[in-house]
Wavefront OBJ file of the C-alpha trace (Angstrom):
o trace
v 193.110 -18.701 -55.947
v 195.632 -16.791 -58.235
v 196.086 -14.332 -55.557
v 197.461 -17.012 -53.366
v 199.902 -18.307 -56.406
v 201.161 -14.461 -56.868
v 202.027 -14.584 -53.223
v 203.727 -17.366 -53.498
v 205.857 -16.751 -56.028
v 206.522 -13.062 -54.528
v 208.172 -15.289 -51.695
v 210.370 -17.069 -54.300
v 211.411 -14.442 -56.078
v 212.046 -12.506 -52.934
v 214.358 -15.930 -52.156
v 212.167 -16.738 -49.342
v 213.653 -14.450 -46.846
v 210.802 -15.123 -44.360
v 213.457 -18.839 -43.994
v 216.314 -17.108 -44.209
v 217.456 -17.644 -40.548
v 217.455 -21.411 -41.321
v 220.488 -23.558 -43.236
v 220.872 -22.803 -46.900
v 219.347 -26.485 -47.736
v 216.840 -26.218 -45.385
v 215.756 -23.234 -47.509
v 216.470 -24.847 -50.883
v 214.148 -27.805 -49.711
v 211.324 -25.418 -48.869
v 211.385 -23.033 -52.076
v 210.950 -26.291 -53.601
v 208.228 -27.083 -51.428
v 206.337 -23.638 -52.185
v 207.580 -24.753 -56.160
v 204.945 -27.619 -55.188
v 202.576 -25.798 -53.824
v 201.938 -23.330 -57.065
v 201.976 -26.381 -59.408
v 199.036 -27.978 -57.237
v 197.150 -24.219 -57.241
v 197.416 -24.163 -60.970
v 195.559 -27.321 -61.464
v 192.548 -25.414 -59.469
v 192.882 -21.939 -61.436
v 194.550 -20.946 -64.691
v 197.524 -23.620 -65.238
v 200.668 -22.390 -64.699
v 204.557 -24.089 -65.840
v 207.123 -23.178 -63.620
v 210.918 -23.114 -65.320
v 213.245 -22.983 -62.649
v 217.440 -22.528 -62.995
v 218.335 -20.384 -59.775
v 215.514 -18.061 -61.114
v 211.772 -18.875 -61.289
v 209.798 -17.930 -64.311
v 206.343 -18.773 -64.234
v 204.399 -19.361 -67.840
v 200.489 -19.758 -68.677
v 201.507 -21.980 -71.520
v 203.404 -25.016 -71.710
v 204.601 -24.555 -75.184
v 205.975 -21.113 -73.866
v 207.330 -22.288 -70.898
v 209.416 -25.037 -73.135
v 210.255 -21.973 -76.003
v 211.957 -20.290 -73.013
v 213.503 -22.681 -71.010
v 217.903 -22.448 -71.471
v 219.793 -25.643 -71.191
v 219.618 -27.642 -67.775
v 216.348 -25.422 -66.662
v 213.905 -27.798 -64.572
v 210.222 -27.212 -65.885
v 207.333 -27.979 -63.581
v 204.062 -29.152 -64.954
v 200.622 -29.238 -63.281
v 197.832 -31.641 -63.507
v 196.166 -31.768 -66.894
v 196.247 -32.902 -70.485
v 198.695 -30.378 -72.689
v 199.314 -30.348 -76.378
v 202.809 -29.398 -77.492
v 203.237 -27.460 -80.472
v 206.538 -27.380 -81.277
v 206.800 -31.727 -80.943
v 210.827 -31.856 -81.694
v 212.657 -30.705 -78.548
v 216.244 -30.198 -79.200
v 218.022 -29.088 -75.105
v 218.565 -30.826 -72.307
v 215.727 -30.280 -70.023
v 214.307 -31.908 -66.784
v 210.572 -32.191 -67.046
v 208.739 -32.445 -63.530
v 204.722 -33.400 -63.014
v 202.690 -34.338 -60.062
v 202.233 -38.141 -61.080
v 199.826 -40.531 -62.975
v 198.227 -42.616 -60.705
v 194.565 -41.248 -59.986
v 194.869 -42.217 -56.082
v 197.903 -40.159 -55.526
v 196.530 -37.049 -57.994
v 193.496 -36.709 -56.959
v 193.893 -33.130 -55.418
v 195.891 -32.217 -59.014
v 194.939 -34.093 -61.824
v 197.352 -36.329 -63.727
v 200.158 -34.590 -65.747
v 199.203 -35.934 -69.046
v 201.374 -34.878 -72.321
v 198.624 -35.415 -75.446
v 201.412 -35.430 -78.148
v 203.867 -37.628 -79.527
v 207.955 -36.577 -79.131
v 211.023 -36.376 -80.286
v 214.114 -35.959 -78.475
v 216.884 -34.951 -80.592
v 220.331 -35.155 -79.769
v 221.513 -31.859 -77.943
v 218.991 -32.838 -74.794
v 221.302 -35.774 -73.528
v 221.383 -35.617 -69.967
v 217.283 -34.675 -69.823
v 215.141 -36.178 -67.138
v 211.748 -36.917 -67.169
v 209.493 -37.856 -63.968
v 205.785 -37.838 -63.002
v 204.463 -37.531 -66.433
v 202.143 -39.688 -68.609
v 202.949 -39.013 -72.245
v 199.476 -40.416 -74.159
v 201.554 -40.723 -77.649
v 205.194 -41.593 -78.158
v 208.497 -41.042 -77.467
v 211.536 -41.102 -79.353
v 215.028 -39.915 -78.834
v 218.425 -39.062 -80.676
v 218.385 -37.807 -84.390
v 220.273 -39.894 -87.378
v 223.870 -38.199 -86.781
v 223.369 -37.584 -82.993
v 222.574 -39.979 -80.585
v 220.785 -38.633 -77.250
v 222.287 -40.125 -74.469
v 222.119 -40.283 -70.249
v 218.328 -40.468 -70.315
v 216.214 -40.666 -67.097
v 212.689 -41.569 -67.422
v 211.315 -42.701 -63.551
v 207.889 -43.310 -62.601
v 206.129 -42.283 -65.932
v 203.805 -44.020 -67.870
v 204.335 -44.247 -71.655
v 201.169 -45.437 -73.677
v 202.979 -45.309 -76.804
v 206.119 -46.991 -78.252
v 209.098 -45.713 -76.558
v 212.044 -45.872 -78.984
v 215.706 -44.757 -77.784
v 217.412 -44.350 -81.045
v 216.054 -43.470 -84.933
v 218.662 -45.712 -86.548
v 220.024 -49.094 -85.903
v 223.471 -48.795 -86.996
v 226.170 -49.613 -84.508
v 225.552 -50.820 -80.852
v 226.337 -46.645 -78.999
v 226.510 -46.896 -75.660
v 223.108 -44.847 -74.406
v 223.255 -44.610 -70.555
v 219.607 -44.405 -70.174
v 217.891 -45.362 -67.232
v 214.281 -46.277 -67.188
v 213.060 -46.875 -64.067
v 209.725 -47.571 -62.139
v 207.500 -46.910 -65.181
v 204.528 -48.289 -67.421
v 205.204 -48.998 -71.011
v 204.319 -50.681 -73.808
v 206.928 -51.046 -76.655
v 210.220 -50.445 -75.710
v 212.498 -49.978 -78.512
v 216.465 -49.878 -78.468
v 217.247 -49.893 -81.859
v 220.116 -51.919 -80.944
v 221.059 -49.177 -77.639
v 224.130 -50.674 -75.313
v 224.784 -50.065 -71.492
v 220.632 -49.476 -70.767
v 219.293 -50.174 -67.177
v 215.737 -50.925 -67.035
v 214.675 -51.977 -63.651
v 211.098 -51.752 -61.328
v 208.542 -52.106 -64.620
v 205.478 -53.147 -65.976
v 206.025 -53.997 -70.002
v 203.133 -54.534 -71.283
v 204.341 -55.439 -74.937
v 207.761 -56.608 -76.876
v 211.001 -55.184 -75.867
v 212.570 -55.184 -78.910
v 216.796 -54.704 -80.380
v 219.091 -54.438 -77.396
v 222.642 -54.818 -77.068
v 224.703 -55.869 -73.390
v 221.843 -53.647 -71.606
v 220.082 -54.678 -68.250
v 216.765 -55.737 -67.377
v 216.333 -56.458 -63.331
v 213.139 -56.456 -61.650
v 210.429 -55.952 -64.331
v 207.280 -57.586 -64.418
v 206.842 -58.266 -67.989
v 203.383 -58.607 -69.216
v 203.565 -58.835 -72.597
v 201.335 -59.360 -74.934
v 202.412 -60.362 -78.569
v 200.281 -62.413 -81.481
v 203.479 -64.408 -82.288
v 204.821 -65.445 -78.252
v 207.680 -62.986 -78.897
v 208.229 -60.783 -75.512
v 211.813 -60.597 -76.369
v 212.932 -60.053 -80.154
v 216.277 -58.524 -81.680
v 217.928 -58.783 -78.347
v 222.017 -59.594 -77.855
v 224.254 -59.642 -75.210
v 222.216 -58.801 -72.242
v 221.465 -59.502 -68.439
v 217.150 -59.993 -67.447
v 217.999 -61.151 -63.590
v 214.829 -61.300 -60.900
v 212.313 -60.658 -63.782
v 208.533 -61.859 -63.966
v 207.251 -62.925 -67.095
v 204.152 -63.806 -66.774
v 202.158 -63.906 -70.463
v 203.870 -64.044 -73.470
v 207.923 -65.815 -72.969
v 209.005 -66.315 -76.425
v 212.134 -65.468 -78.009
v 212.741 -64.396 -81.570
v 216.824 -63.526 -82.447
v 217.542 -63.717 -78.504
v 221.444 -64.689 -78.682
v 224.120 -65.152 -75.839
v 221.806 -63.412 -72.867
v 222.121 -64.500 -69.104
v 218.606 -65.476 -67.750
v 219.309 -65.511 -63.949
v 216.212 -65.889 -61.087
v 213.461 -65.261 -63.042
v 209.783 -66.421 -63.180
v 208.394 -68.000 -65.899
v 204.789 -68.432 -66.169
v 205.511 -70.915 -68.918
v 208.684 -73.314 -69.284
v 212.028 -71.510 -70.060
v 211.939 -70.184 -73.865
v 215.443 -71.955 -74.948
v 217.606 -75.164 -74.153
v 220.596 -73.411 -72.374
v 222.550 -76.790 -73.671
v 222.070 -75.676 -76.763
v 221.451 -72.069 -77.238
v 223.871 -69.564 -77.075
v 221.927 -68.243 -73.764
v 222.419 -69.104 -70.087
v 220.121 -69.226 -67.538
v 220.030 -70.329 -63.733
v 218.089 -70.118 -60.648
v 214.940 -69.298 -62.664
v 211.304 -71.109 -61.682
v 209.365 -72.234 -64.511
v 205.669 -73.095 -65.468
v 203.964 -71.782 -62.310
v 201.009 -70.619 -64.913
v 199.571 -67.355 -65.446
v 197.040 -68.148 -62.485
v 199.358 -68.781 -59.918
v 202.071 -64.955 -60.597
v 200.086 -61.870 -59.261
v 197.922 -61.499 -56.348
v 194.848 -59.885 -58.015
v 194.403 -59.162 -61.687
v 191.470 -58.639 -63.335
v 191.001 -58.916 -67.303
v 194.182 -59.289 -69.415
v 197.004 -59.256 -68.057
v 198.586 -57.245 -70.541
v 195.951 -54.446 -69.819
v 197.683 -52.016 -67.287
v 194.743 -51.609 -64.774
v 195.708 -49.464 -61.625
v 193.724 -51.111 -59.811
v 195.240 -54.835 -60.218
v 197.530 -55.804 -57.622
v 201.420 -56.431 -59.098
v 202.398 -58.052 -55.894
v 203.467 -62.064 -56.371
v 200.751 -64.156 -55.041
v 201.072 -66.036 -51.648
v 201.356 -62.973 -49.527
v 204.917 -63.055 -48.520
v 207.648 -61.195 -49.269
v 208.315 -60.185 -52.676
v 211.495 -61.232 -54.118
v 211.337 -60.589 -57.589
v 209.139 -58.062 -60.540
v 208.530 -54.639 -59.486
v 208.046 -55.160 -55.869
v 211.309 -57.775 -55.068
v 213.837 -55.052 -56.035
v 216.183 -53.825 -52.351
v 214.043 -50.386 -53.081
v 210.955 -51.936 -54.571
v 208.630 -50.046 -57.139
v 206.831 -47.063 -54.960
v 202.631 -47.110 -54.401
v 201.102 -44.707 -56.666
v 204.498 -43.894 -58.875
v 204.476 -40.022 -57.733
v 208.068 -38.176 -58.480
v 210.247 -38.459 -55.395
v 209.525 -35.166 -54.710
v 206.549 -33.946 -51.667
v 203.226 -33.990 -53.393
v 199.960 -32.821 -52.562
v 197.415 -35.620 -51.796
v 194.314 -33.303 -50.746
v 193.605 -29.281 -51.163
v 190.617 -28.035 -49.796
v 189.922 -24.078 -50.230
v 186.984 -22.336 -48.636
v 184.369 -20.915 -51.043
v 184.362 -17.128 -49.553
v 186.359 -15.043 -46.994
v 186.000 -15.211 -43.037
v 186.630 -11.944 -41.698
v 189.091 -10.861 -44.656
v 190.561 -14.451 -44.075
v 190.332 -17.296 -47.038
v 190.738 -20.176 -45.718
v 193.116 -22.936 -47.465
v 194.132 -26.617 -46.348
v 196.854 -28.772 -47.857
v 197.868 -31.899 -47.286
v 201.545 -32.830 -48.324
v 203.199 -36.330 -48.652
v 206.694 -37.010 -49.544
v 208.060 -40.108 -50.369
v 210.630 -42.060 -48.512
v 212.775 -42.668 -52.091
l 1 2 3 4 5 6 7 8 9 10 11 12 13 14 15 16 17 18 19 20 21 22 23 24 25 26 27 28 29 30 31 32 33 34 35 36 37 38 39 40 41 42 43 44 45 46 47 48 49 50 51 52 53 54 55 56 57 58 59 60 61 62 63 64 65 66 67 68 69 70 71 72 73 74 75 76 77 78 79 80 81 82 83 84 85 86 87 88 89 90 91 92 93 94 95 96 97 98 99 100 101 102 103 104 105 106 107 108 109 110 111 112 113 114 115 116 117 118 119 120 121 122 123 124 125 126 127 128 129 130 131 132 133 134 135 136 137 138 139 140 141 142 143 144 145 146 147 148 149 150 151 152 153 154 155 156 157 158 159 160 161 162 163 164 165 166 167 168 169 170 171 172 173 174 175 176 177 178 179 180 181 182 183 184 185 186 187 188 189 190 191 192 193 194 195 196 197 198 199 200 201 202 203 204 205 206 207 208 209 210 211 212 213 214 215 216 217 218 219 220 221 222 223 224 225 226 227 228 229 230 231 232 233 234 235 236 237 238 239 240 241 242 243 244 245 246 247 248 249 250 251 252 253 254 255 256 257 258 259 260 261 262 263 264 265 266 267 268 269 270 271 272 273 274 275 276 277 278 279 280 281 282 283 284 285 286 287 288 289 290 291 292 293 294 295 296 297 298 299 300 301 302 303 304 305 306 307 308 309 310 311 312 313 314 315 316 317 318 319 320 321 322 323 324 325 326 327 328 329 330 331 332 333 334 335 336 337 338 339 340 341 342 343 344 345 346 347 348 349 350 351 352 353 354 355 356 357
């Protein structure tokens, strides 16, 4: 197996010339593709981290591969569980894994992060996709705040907190899109888009930030699914457990579904709301969910029951939330390697899927 990753990356380092006949992006897409290919390898043999920044360097060791990495380097993770030593990262970097759904990882192993992180300031404009990260994450220090964030199609088991102080209303830029959380913390972050996911508990201290096409399943001892927040847009949103409010002031409430009655009096509050359907009970939101239902289960179905079209949570968005939440990038759905040489030949079968956004 590692002698088909050295060859491999012999071809990448060599710049692929065996495609050099073909378009320059036609080339780019399929060094990429062979990028792909020795991430899925490594989950079979010794792991291997690919950094990537016009170069390739390939590492044994994530907490090498992230010592080494320069500013704007793309780091490619394989399937597995991976400590990080070093648990304050202070560049901008764009972290890359093969997904955490089981059905679409099954030939790699989901790219699990074991440790909790921070984020400090210098890494605005970091990206992170494909990744489960066990523990927490937090970003931006107490005199730098870490802004243009992209976290899509991760899950986050821990809180996920955007700022470490909650002076001031900075306008962050982050994007959080098509993931699974739990606590979602702005610490009073402005100009946020969080759009296509499944909160499982309180979003907590936002400022004029939006919130389209979640399905919010949140859990909280006190009814409080929103708390701290000011000044913000939750349009086409399912909330289907917990509704309450706590310190929820002049917020637009537009098409959403309420498993319960609307948590305010628009005629009195300093909310609005309008075109939002109310007290359809917990019973009648999903198609199929089994056990809480602010338990994440992969296996419960996040479609809205009746078996039409979706039109609002994760699945009702123009470009609804993707089946099995791999990065956008081709992935490998099934490897199958022969267990000894025919004829000086090994034999090795992959199976690549790519999604369509």
């Amino acid at each position: 197996m590692n002698q088909i990753f050295d060859f491999l990356l012999v071809l990448i380092d060599r710049k692929c010339l065996i495609f050099n006949s073909e378009p320059k992006t036609n080339t780019m897409k399929k060094n990429l593709f062979i990028l792909l290919i020795l991430v899925t390898i490594s989950s079979f043999a010794q792991p291997r981290f690919i950094v990537q920044n016009g170069t390739t360097t390939v590492f044994s060791n994530i907490n090498d591969a992230i010592t080494n990495a320069t500013a704007g380097d793309t780091l490619y993770l394989p399937g597995g569980g991976f400590a990080i030593t070093n648990t304050t990262i202070d560049k901008t970097l764009h972290w890359v894994g093969v997904g955490h759904y089981p059905d679409s990882t099954a030939a790699t192993g989901q790219t699990r992060i074991t440790s909790g992180l921070s984020f400090t300031g210098n890494c605005d404009n970091s990206s992170f996709e494909g990744i489960e990260f066990v523990s927490s994450l937090t970003f931006g220090s107490n005199t730098d705040e870490a802004e243009n964030i992209l976290i899509k199609r991760c899950r986050v088991r821990g809180e996920l907190r955007l700022r470490t102080v909650n002076t001031g209303n900075p306008d962050l830029n982050d994007q959080i899109s098509e993931c699974v959380l739990t606590v979602v913390h702005g610490n009073n972050a402005a100009n946020c888009l969080i759009e296509k996911c499944i909160i499982n508990r309180p979003i907590v201290s936002f400022y004029q930030s939006l919130f389209r096409y979640n399905s919010l399943n949140i859990y909280d001892y006190y009814n409080r699914s929103l708390q701290y927040i000011d000044g913000c847009q939750f349009h086409d949103n399912i909330f289907a457990y917990s509704t309450g409010h706590f310190s929820v002031t002049s917020c637009d409430f537009k098409d959403n579904l309420y498993s319960t009655g609307l948590p305010f009096d628009p005629t009195t509050s300093t909310n609005t709301a309008s075109g939002n359907m109310i007290n359809i009970g917990n019973e009648n939101v999903y198609t199929e969910i089994t056990g809480n239902f602010y338990d994440f289960k992969y296996d419960d179905n996040y479609h809205q029951q009746g078996g039409g079209t979706d039109t609002l949570g994760i699945y009702g968005a123009p470009i609804p939330y993707k089946e099995g939440s791999v990065p956008f990038y081709p992935h490998v759905r099934i490897v199958s390697v022969d267990d000894s040489a025919t004829e000086g030949q090994l034999g090795v079968k992959i199976t690549v899927a790519a999604q369509d956004h």
